[in-house]
C-alpha positions, 0 to 999 in steps of 0.5 A: 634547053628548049623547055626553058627557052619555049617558056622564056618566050612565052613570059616574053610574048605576055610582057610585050602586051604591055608595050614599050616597057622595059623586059627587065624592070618594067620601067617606060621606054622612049624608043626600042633602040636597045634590043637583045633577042627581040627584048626592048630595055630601058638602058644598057644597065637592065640590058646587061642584067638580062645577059648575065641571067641568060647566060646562066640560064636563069629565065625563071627570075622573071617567070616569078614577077613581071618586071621583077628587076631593079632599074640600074643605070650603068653611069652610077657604078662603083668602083670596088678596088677599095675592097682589096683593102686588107683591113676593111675586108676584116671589118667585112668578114664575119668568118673564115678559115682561110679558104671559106669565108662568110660575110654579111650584106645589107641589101636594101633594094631587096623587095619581092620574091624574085629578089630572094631568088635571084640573091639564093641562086647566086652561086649559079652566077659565081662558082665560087659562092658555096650558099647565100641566105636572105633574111627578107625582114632585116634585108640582109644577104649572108653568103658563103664563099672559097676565098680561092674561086671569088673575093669580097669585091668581085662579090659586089660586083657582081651584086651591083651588076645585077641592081643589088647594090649592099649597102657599108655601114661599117661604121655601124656598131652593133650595141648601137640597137639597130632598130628597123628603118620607121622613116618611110613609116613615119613619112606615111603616118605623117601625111595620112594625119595631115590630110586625116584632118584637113579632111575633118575639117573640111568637112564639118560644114557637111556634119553640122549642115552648116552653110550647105544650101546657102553656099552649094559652090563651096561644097562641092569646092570642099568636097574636090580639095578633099578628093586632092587630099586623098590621093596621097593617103591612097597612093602613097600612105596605103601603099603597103597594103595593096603591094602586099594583097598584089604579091599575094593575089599574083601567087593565088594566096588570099592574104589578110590584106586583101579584104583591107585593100579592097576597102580603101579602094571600093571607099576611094572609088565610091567617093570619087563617082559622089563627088564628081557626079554631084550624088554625095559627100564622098567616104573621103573622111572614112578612107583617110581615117581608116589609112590613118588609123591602121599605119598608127596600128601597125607602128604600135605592133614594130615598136612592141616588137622591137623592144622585145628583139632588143631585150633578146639580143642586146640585154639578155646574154648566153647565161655561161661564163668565161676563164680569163687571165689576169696576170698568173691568175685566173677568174671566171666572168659573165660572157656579157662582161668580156671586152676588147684585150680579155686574155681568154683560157679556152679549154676543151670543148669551150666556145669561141665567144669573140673574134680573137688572136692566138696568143698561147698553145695549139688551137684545133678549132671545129669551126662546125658551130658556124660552118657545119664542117666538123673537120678541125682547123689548125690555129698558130699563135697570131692566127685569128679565131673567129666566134663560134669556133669551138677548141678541141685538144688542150686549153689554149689561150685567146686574146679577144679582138672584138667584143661579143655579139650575142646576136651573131651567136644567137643566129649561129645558133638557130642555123638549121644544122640545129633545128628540131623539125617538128612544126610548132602546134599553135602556128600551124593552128594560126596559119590554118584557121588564116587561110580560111579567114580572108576567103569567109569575110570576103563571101560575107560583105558581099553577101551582106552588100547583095542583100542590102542592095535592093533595100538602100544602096547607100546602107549596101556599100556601107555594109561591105566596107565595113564587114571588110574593114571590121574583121580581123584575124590580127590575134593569129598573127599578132599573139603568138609572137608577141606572147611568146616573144615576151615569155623569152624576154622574162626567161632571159631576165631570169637567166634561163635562154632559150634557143627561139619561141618554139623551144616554150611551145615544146616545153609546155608539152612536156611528159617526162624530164631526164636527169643527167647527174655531174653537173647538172644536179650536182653542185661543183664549185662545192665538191669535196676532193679527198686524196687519202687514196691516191699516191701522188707526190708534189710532181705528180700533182703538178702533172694532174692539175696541168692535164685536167687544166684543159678539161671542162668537164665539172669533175675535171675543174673540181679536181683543179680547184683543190690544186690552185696551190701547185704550178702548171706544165706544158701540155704536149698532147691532150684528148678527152673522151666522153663518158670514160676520161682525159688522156695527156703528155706533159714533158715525158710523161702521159697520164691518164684520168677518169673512170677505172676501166679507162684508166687501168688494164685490169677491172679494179670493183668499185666499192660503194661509195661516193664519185671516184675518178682513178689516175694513172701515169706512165702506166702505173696505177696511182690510185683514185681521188673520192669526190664527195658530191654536193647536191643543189640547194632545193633539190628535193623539193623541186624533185618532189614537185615535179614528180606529182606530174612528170615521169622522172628519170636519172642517167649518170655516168658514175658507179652506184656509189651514191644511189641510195642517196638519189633514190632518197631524193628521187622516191621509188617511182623514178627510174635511176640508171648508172655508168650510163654511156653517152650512147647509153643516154641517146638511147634511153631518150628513143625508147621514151619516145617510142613510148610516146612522151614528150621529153625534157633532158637536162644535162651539161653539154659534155657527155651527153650533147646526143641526148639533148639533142634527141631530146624534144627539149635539151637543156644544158645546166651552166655553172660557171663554165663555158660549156654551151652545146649547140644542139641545145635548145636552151641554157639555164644558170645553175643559180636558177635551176631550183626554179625549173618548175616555174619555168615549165609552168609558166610556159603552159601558162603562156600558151593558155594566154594564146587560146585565150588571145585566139578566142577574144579575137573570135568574139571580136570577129563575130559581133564585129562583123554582127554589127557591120552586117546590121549596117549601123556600123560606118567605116571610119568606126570599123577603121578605128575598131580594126587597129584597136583590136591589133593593140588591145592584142598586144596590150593583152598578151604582154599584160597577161604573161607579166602579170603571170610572171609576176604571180610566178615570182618571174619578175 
């Protein structure tokens, strides 16, 4: 307690060298009438703020910023008893179980690094927050909380009291692209241009040399209207850039809008002293331009970006899909085609894809997708169930209250419960060589200025603007994402979705592929089911397509599909378990199906042969069904191409019925291993690693969920079925697996388009600053070099990869 209050006074002693500003918000004070612990504040409103932080003992806040707070006035507080209201607390909760609840709030006076901190440590204010995350860029706040300790409008309280009051949009729709707020953007642009060329215009007398001796007055009369117009260019419109070099100076980090910054205001100062001391024009027309040029830049590189996010999030869907219900019947549909009323069958193991109501059957939903709890909540008809839950027991089925976010499934996806820690490569690469960057221009323009100097002073400020204007790591900030964002978006139209942008890193690293078998290269919807060796009557048929209805697993739905003539039961009880089978009550009777030591008490030996699945009912033996696999189209042909270059392998939990037939396909070089364990996979997958390679496993997200995990790259293969795994790291239609190796190609393909974009930077950077340093290059040149090389980045990169695309038949 006395370390942190020593250090509060300390923060407190520096701040009250600035005066009579306000401890909380910095903002002017007319008297010091409002005082607490020798502390002056603007209004009662900062005053409240900095109880609430000292009480609960949260003195670093203002230890990150000075004056970190937002100013609040206590005369326009809410009132939040319209929150209690149970419907609009609904269009608010993105999740709950009842007791946790999740919502998500935009916060739009989150500005700085005390803002996140202070809006991460609410739960240090509010006991009955458990987590909150800010997403800085989009200005959101997610929080988590017990809906027994707190409630939504005493969140917003306290949100409010301490100056960050969310903003409702409830009426909001998310289809309805929500595109990052441009209007203070255009706002900047807009008054940069005007006065970029008035500017121009004004100064065209002192180009040509036009009335310049004849008419001295009105010279220096143009030369001080332009000095008013730059004020709001420099003020208001370059704004960001010294915001953003301040933050980072004030945290001892150098960042690329440093030298930027340094720029317009060695440019606005010099022109200031011409005019005002009669020495020249000024570099008026340069500092509008530059400040012109570069927000026209910088709006080029959001709407590029802003297009790839929404391609993403609202044109490229999960490629799975869905069992609905029409009548008696059931059909399957794309996930993107579900709407408001669907009545969904939910089987074992399948995702929530929609907020949705309990209409039929007993829901355990592991809501661990979204909440990292893997403990199964009970559901009852009427209950609603919230997206991303995940059924465990028998099918059940939903009918579907809101229509899917595949934007909201994406970032449940990407939670960190689902990382693979490995930092990517090229990042790291991109973040070293920047670090290094400002730090190396900054000792150049003044080493280039210092030499200049005794020379001509004039060539000397020239040489230093412009070195630091010219130079530009733009292609280390701009080409990874832009590359790799592009590359998603062209996987997404080709049915192929990966989890993020690191996912095509690893892919391209890739030294050895695994293959599960069920599912992923084989072809379910063509599986052949032969009863000649099971003895079931009409009854007992009834009893198998009821049990296996509620299973996911591919064998389970080929089984269903050649009993579509005979009815359904009720299903009492239901458990699956991986690699070994289903085990089922329906009226009086339970069944068990799956492989034989699952399903008998004796050990029954396969005979060779194709895929058996044996079944039992009430204990009694009742033989076996022979599935006859069919293979994917194109199957050897892609195993033939991938095998010149990756160490393949096959993991299946199936006898050796069919090896002769795989090893046809997989040649003698690869490694075929069966009745392979879920287990059994995970550990294959560590012994590669240990070996040192890279590995891509491809599975179904059934039985081997572990081993797409471990995996560097998991990919879960989907074949009209809802089953997404979120350990994955990607989902591939089945239609399009024939297409893997241009897949893994065009990866490695796009990571050569991000050296190449690294080197054209290199070669920007160095006759760039060449030129700059010889001083023939002008600042308002370096102004218009700067941006152009952020687009020709862009234009580059998304070029490159959808010509690269188009050569692979991508596009």
């Amino acid at each position: 307690m006395d370390i942190l209050t020593h250090k509060q006074t300390a923060i407190s002693d520096e701040k009250n060298e600035i005066g009579k500003s306000c401890y909380h918000c910095g903002d002017y004070c007319q008297d010091d009438s409002i005082k607490l612990d020798e502390k002056i504040f603007c209004c009662n409103g900062c005053k409240t703020v900095y109880e609430i932080l000292s009480a609960n003992k949260l003195f670093e806040y203002y230890s990150l910023e000075k004056n970190p707070g937002i100013k609040k006035n206590e005369k326009i507080k809410r009132n939040y008893e319209f929150l209690e209201d149970l419907e609009l607390k609904n269009r608010l909760i993105d999740f709950t179980d009842g007791t946790i609840t999740s919502i998500t709030l935009n916060i739009p006076e989150m500005h700085c690094s005390s803002c996140i901190w202070i809006l991460e440590n609410l739960y240090r204010l509010n006991n009955g927050i458990i987590n909150s995350r800010v997403n800085f860029l989009q200005k959101t706040l997610n929080i988590y909380f017990n809906e027994t300790s707190t409630s939504i409008k005493e969140i917003f309280e306290l949100l409010a009291s301490i100056g960050y009051e969310p903003a409702l949009n409830l009426g909001q729709k998310e289809e309805q692209f929500s595109k990052l707020s441009y209007k203070t953007l255009y706002f900047k642009i807009g008054i940069a241009g005007f006065c970029f060329g008035n500017v121009m215009l004004l100064s065209f007398p002192e180009y040509l040399s036009i009335g310049t001796n004849e008419l001295p007055e009105m010279k220096k009369i143009f030369a001080y209207i332009n000095i008013l117009l730059a004020v709001p260019v420099f003020f208001y419109s370059a704004s960001d850039y010294f915001s953003s070099a301040w933050k980072g100076l004030k945290k001892k980090i150098i960042n690329i809008d440093v030298p930027i910054a340094l720029g317009i205001l060695v440019l606005f100062l010099r022109s200031l002293a011409e005019i005002i001391f009669s020495i020249g024009p000024g570099y008026i027309d340069s500092l509008t331009g530059l400040v012109f040029f570069l927000l026209i830049g910088r709006l080029f590189q959001n709407k590029t970006y802003d297009t790839l996010n929404f391609e993403r999030n609202y044109k490229s869907y999960f490629p799975i899909s869905i069992t609905i219900k029409e009548g008696n019947s059931e059909k399957t549909i794309p996930v993107e085609k579900i709407s408001v009323g669907n009545r969904i069958v939910i089987r074992n193991d399948e995702i929530i894809p929609a907020d949705s109501i309990l209409i039929k059957g007993r829901a355990n939903i592991d809501y661990s997708f979204v909440t990292g709890e893997s403990i199964p909540v009970e559901k009852k008809n009427g209950d609603v169930i919230y997206a991303g839950g995940k059924q465990i027991g028998e099918a059940v089925e939903v009918e579907t209250i809101k229509d899917v976010s595949q934007s909201y499934l994406t970032q449940l996806w990407n939670d960190e419960a689902f990382q693979k820690t490995e930092e990517s490569r090229i990042v790291s690469l991109a973040n070293s060589i920047s670090k290094y960057f400002t730090i190396i221009i900054l000792s150049i323009a003044g080493a280039g200025a210092a030499f200049w100097f005794s020379i001509d002073s004039h060539i000397a400020f020239n040489v230093f603007t412009a070195v630091l204007i010219v130079a530009c790591p733009c292609a280390l900030a701009l080409s990874t994402p832009f590359t790799l964002g592009n590359t998603l978006r062209i996987f997404g139209k080709n049915k192929f979705y990966l989890k993020n942008t690191h996912v095509i890193e690893k892919l391209a690293a890739i030294t050895a592929i695994v293959f599960d078998k069920t599912g992923t290269i084989t072809e379910n919807s063509l599986s052949e089911v032969n009863f000649d060796n099971a003895f079931l009557n009409d009854e007992e048929k009834i009893l198998l397509k009821s049990a296996v209805r509620n299973s996911s697993h591919p064998l389970s739905k080929s089984i269903y599909r050649s009993l579509l003539e005979f009815s359904i039961h009720k299903t009492n009880s239901f458990e699956e378990t991986p690699g070994k089978g289903i085990f089922a009550s329906i009226n009086n009777f339970t069944i068990k199906i799956g492989n034989n030591n699952f399903v008998n008490e004796k050990l029954i030996i396969d005979d060779e042969g194709n895929t058996k699945v044996y079944i039992s009912i009430n204990n009694d033996p009742k033989g076996y069904l022979l599935i006859s696999n069919k293979y994917r189209t194109g199957l050897k042909q892609i195993i033939e191409k991938l095998k010149r270059v990756y160490q393949l392998a096959l993991l299946s939990g199936d006898s050796e019925g069919e090896k002769q037939k795989l090893r046809n396909i997989f040649g003698d070089e690869s490694n075929l291993y069966f009745k392979q364990s879920p287990h059994d996979k995970l550990n294959f997958i560590k012994t590669l690693q240990v070996k040192g390679k890279r590995v891509l496993m491809l599975g179904d997200g059934l039985n081997d969920a572990g081993a797409l995990k471990q995996s560097d790259v998991g990919i879960s293969i989907s074949d009209n079925v809802n089953n997404f795994s979120p350990a994955c790291d990607g989902i591939l239609d089945s239609k399009m697996f024939h297409r893997l190796n241009d897949f893994i190609s065009f990866a490695i393909k796009s990571k050569k388009i991000i050296i190449t974009s690294f080197i054209i930077s290199f070669i920007y950077n160095i006759f760039g600053i060449i030129y700059a340093v010889t001083g023939t290059l002008t600042p308002i040149v370096a102004a218009i070099l700067m941006p152009l090389s952020s687009i020709s980045v862009v234009l580059f990169t998304s070029f490159s990869t959808n010509f690269v695309a188009k050569k692979e038949k991508l596009l």
